[in-house]
N, C-alpha and C positions, 0 to 999 in steps of 0.2 A: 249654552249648557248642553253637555252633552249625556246620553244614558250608558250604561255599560253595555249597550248590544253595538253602538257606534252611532246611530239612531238619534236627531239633535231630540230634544225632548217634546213629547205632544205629535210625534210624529205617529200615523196608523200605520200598524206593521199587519200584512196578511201571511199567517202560515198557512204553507204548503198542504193541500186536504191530503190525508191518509186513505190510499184507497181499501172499502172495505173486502175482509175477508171473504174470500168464497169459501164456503163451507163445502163438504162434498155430499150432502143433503140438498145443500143448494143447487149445486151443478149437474144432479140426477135430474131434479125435479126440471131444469131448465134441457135439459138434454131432452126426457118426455114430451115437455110440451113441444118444443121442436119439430118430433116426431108425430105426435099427434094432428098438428096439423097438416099433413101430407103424410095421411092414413094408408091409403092406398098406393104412393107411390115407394113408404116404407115398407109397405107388405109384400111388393112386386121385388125390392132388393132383397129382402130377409130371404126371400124363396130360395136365391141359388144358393145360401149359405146353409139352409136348412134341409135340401137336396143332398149338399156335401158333405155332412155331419151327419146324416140319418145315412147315408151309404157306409160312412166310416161305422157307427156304430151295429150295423148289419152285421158288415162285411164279418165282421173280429166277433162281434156276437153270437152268430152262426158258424165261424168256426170253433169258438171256443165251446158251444153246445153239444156242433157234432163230434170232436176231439174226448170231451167229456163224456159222450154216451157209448164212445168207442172203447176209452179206456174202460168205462164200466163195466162194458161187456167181456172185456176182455181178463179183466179181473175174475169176473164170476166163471169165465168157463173155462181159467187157468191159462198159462203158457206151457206146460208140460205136455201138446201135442204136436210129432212130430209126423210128417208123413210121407211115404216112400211110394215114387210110382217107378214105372219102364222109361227110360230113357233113351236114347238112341246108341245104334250099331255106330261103326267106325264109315260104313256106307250108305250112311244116314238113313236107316230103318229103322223102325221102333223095335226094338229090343223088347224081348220077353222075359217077367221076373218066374224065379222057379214055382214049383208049386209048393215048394216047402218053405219058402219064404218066409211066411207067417209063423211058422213054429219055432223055426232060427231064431228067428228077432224075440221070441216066445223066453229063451233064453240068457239075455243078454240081463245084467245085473242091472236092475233100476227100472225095466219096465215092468207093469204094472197090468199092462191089457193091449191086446192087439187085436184088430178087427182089419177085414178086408172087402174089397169087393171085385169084382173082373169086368169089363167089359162084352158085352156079346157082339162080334161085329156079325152085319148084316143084316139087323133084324129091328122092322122099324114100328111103334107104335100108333094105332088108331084108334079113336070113338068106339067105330064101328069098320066092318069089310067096306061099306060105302064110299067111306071117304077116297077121296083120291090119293093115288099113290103116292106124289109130289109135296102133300101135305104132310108130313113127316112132325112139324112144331121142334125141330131141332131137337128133340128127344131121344136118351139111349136106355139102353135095355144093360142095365149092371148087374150081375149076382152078386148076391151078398152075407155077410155071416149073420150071425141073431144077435149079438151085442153091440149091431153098428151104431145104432142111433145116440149112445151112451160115449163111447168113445170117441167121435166125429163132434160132439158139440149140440147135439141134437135131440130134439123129442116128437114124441107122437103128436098131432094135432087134435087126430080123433078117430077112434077106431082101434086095429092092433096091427100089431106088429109081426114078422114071422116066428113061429116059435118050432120045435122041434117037430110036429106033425106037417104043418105048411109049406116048412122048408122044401117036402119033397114035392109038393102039387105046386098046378098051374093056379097059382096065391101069388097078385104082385101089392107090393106100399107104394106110393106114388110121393114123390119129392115138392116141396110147397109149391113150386113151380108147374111143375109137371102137370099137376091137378089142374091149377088155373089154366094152364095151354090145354088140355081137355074138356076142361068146362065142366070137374067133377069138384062142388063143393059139400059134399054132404054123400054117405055112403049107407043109402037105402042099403036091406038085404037082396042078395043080387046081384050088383054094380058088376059091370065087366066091362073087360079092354080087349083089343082086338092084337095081341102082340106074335108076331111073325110066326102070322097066318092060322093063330086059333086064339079061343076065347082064354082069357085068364082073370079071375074074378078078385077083386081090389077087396083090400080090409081095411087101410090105414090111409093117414093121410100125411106125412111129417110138419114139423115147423122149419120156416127157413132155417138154414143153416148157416152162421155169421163164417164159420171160418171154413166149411168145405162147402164154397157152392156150386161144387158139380154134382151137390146130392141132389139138391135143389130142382135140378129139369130130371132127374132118372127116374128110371120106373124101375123098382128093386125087386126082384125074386127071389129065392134061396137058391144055392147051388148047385145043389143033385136037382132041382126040378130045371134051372138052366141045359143043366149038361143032358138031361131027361127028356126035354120037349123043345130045346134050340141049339142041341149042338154044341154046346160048350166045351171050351175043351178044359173050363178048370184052373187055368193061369189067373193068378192077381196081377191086377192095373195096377191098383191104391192101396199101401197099406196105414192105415192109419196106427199110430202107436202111443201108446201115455205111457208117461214116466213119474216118477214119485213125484208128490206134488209139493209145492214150494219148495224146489231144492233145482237152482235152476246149475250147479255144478253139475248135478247127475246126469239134466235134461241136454247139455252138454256132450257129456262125455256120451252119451249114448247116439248122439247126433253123428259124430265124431265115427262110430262104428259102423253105424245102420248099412252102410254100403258093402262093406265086407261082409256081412254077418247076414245080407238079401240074399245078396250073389259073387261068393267067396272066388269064381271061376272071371269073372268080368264086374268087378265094382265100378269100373269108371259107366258102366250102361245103365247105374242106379240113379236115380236124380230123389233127394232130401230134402226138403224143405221143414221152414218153423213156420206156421200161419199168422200166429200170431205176431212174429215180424213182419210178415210181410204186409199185415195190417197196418200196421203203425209207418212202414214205409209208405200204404196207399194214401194217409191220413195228413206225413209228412210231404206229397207229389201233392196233396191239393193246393199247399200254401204259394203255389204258381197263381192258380186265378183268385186267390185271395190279395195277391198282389195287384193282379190287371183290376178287381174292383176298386181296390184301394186308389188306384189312378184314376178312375175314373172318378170317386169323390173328390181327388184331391183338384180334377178339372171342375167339378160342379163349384168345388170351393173357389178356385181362381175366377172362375165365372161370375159369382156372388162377391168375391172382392172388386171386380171390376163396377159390378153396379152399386155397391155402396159407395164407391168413388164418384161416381156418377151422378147420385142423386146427393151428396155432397157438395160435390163442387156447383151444380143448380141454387141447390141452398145457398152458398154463399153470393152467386151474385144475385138472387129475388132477395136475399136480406140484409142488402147493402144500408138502405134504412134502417136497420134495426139494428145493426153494428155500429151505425154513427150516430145512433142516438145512444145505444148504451156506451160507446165510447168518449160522449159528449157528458156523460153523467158521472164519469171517472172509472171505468171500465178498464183496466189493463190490457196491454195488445196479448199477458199469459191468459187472463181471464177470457179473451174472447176465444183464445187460440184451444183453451180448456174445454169452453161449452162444446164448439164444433169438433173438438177428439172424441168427448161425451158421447155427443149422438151417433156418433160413427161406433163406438164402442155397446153401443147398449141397443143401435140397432142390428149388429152380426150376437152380439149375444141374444137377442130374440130369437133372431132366426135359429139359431144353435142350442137355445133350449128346446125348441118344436123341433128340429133334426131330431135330438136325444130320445126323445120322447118320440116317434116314427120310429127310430130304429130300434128301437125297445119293443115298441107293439109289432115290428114283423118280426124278428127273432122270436119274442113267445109266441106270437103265432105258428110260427114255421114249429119249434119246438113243442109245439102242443101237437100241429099233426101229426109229427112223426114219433112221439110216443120220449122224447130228449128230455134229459135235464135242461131248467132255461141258465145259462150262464153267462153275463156281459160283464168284460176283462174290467179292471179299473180303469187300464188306458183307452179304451174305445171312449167311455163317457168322458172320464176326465180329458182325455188327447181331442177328444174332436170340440168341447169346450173353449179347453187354449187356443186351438187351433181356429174356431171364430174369434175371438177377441184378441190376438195374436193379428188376424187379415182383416178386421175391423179398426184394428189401429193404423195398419201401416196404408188402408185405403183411405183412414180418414184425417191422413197428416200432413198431407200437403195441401187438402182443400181449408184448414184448419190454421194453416203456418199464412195462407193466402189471403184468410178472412182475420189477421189477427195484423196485419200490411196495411188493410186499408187505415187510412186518417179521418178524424173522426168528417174532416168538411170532404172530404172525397166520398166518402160513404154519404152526409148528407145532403148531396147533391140530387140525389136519387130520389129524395123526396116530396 
């Protein structure tokens, strides 16, 4: 007699075990203890992953910071300045703009305000008569009109500015630079400079200047006291010029004239410029060494992949015993081959949350001393994330494809 399975009757029939589910609760907490037990040579892989993810979040951190404080800036002090210096002869001299310049451009429809300043050649600034001649601190001696500060982007630090009596005396302003290279922070009554060869007594102090910084090193005097006590002959260097504000068609068109309308006799000897581009050009030239950093995490991260591999493939042969017993217990060669992706995956994500977290605290660092909005892209955090558990996988798939090979009596031979 036989049963319907084929089976004669009274015969023991053994089914086949089901192996159980790994959960993915299960296979974390098996993934930890893994790693737990070889604390320190976990923590020695994590590093280069965590080096390469905290450079990445930097790198993009800190541009995106200083990008953001640039545009800010640049918002607030307008793009409606354009500015016009001397350019060069056909025999490569510098070329001199008229002196009527300024009043020309005065005319032109859309400007709003013109300010200038001149150059004084020859004439070099000191402390004192003491100093040595040689010691110059790269300083020039500008004349200037009385509404420069406004027009340029600029303001007083502390003190004043020239006004319609000063203009004519030996009264200079000192450019934020210019001060710190004299070692003037502060303008007791009194303060004087030593400028080409007699005393001239300081009232102001400015702020840097984001988009003229060649205000920044001058030492400014008015211009009847230039032309009065150094010789001047009166020509403008620089003109600076605003145009209506947010109307960047007008800002345009009036770009478009400035050379004709300087120096109607020789325009091509005018040279115009927009600051405010060439800002956002200096801004755009930096994402070169944003690059070279960015390789350079992406070498810390190839580095940190190579030693999660490393301390993987160890792993699998010190736990040869421990494969063939959980594979003796009904372990699947996925399940084995699952645990050791695990650790490989959950120790680059370690390392890559402490990257995150690094490159967060020096970006607001760095944006705290420099006065920045703090800003970190989504793809810095998020990209250098993937980017660990992305090279956590692929370091920990062939020690994992290796330990998932062995048999269960080959593995418990080791024991």
């Amino acid at each position: 007699m036989t049963t319907t399975s084929g089976y004669p009757a009274g015969t023991a029939v053994w089914a086949t075990p089901v192996p159980a589910r790994l959960r993915p609760g299960d296979l974390a907490g098996l993934a930890a203890v893994g790693l737990r037990t070889r604390k320190l040579r976990a923590g020695l892989s994590a590093l280069g992953i965590a080096i390469g993810v905290a450079a990445i979040v930097a790198v993009l951190g800190l541009a995106a910071s200083s990008s953001a404080a640039l545009l800010a800036e640049i918002q607030q002090l307008g793009t409606n300045l354009l500015t016009v210096t001397n350019g060069q002869t056909f025999t490569g001299q510098n070329a001199e703009l008229p002196a009527a310049a300024p009043g020309m451009i005065t005319r032109l429809p859309g400007v709003t305000s013109v300010q200038d300043t001149g150059t004084v050649s020859g004439v070099d600034v000191y402390k004192s008569p003491y100093i040595p001649a040689g010691e110059t601190n790269a300083l020039s001696v500008d004349a200037a009109t009385l509404n420069l500060p406004a027009a340029a982007g600029t303001s007083l630090a502390q003190g004043r500015y020239l006004n319609a009596a000063t203009e004519h005396e030996p009264v200079a302003v000192l450019g934020a630079a210019a001060a710190q290279r004299l070692g003037i922070d502060r303008i007791p009554p009194g303060t004087r400079i030593w400028v080409g060869g007699q005393w001239f007594y300081v009232t102001g102090i400015l702020k840097p200047a984001v988009y003229t910084r060649e205000i920044d090193s001058a030492v400014l005097v008015g211009f009847p006291a230039a032309e009065k006590y150094l010789h001047f002959d009166g020509h403008p260097s620089e003109i600076y010029v605003r145009t209506t504000p947010d109307d960047p068609a007008v800002t345009t068109r009036v770009d478009n004239l400035l050379g004709y309308q300087a120096n109607p006799e020789n325009p091509n000897q005018v040279d115009v410029s927009q600051p405010s581009a060439a800002l956002t050009a200096q801004a755009d030239a930096k994402g070169a060494y944003n690059t070279l950093f960015l390789g350079l995490g992406a070498v810390a991260l190839l580095v940190g992949a190579i030693g999660v591999a490393n301390i993987m493939v160890i792993s699998v042969l010190e736990r040869r015993s421990e494969i063939g017993l959980r594979r003796a217990l009904g372990a699947t060669r996925g399940q084995i081959r699952a645990q050791f992706l695990a650790e490989a995956i959950l120790l680059s994500l370690a390392g890559g949350a402490v990257g995150i977290a690094v490159g967060v605290a020096a970006t607001a660092s760095y944006a705290r001393g420099h006065h920045e909005l703090l800003v970190i892209p989504a793809q810095a955090w998020a990209g250098g994330l993937a980017a660990a558990v992305g090279i956590g996988a692929l370091a920990g798939l062939l020690p994992a494809i290796r330990a998932a090979r062995l048999s269960p009596t080959q593995a418990l031979w080791s024991i």
